[in-house]
N, C-alpha and C positions, 0 to 999 in steps of 0.2 A: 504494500500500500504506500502510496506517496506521503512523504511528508512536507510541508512546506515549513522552512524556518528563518527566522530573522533574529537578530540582535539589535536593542536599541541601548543609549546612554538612556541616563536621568530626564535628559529633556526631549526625549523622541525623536536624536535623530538615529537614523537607523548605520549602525556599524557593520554588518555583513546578512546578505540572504542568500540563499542555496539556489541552487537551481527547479528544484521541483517546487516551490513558491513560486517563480516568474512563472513557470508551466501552469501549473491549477489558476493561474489569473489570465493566461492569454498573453502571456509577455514571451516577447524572443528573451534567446537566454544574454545577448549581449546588453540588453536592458542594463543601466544604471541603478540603483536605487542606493547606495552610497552616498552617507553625506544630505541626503535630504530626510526632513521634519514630517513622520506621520502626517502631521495635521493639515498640510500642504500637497496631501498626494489622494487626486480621486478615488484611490483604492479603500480608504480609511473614511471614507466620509460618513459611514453610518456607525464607525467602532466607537465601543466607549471608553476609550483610556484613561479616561479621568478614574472611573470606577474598577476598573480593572488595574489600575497601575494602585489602586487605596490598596484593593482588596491583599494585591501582593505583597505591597509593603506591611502589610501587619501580619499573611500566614508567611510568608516568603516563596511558596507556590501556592499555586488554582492549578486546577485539572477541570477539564469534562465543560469548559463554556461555550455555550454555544453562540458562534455572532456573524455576522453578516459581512462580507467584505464585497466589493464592485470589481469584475473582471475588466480585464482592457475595454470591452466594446461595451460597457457602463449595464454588462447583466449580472445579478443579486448573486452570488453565490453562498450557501450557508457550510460554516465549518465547525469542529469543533477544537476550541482551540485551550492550550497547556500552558502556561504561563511560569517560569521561576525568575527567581531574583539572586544575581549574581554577584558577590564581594569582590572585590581584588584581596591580594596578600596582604593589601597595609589597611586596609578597608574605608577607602577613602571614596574610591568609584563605584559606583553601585550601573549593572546590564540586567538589562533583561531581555531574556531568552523566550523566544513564544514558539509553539509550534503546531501546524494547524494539519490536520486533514478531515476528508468530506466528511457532514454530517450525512452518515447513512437514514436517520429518523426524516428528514429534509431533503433528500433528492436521491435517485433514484442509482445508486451505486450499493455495487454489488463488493464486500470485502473479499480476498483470495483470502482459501485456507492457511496460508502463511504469513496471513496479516498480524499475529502477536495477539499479545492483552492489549485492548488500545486504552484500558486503565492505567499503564507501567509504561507512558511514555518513552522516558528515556532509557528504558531496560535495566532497572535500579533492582526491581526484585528478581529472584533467581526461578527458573524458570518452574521447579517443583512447587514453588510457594505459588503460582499464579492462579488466577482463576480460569475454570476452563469452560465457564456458561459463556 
């Protein structure tokens, strides 16, 4: 299953996206998004960072949100999207890490049998302990 993923600083702008993010939105892969501000990019125009950036900062991750993001040619597309909050060593800069794929309840996608737990995002629990509903 694709995942789409980005990193932002403290003040949204975005520090690196993957390639299967520009794809699930309709972007060629030499797209930019580097250096530019969320809140400045049609893609975002329905997210709500304000309450999602609260939310992180107090658990330090969200799982399991469901939100709306706009493909290139301005159609709704629903994800669900992983959110953590990231220290540095000296713990001065604070990234956040999001990572999104389709919401299967919301459109019409079919997961591969080898798609994981898409509870265990980032593959933190070990594969015995997962759930297997």
């Amino acid at each position: 299953m694709k995942t789409g993923t980005y990193r932002t600083d403290e003040n949204g702008v975005i520090l690196t996206v993957n390639t299967d993010f520009k794809r699930m939105l309709g972007y060629p892969e030499r797209t930019v998004f580097q250096g530019k501000n969320l809140g400045e990019l049609p893609i975002f125009k329905r997210y709500p960072r304000h309450d999602i950036k609260s939310a992180v900062r107090h658990f330090h991750q969200i799982q399991g949100i469901p939100v709306m993001l706009l493909s290139k040619d301005g159609q709704e597309i629903s994800f669900i999207e992983d959110v953590r909050m990231i220290m540095d060593t000296g713990q001065q800069d604070v990234v956040y890490e999001s990572r999104f794929r389709y919401n299967p309840g919301a459109c019409d996608v079919i997961l591969p049998d080898d798609a994981g737990d898409i509870r265990d995002p980032w593959g933190t629990v070990p594969r015995e302990y997962r759930s297997t509903q």
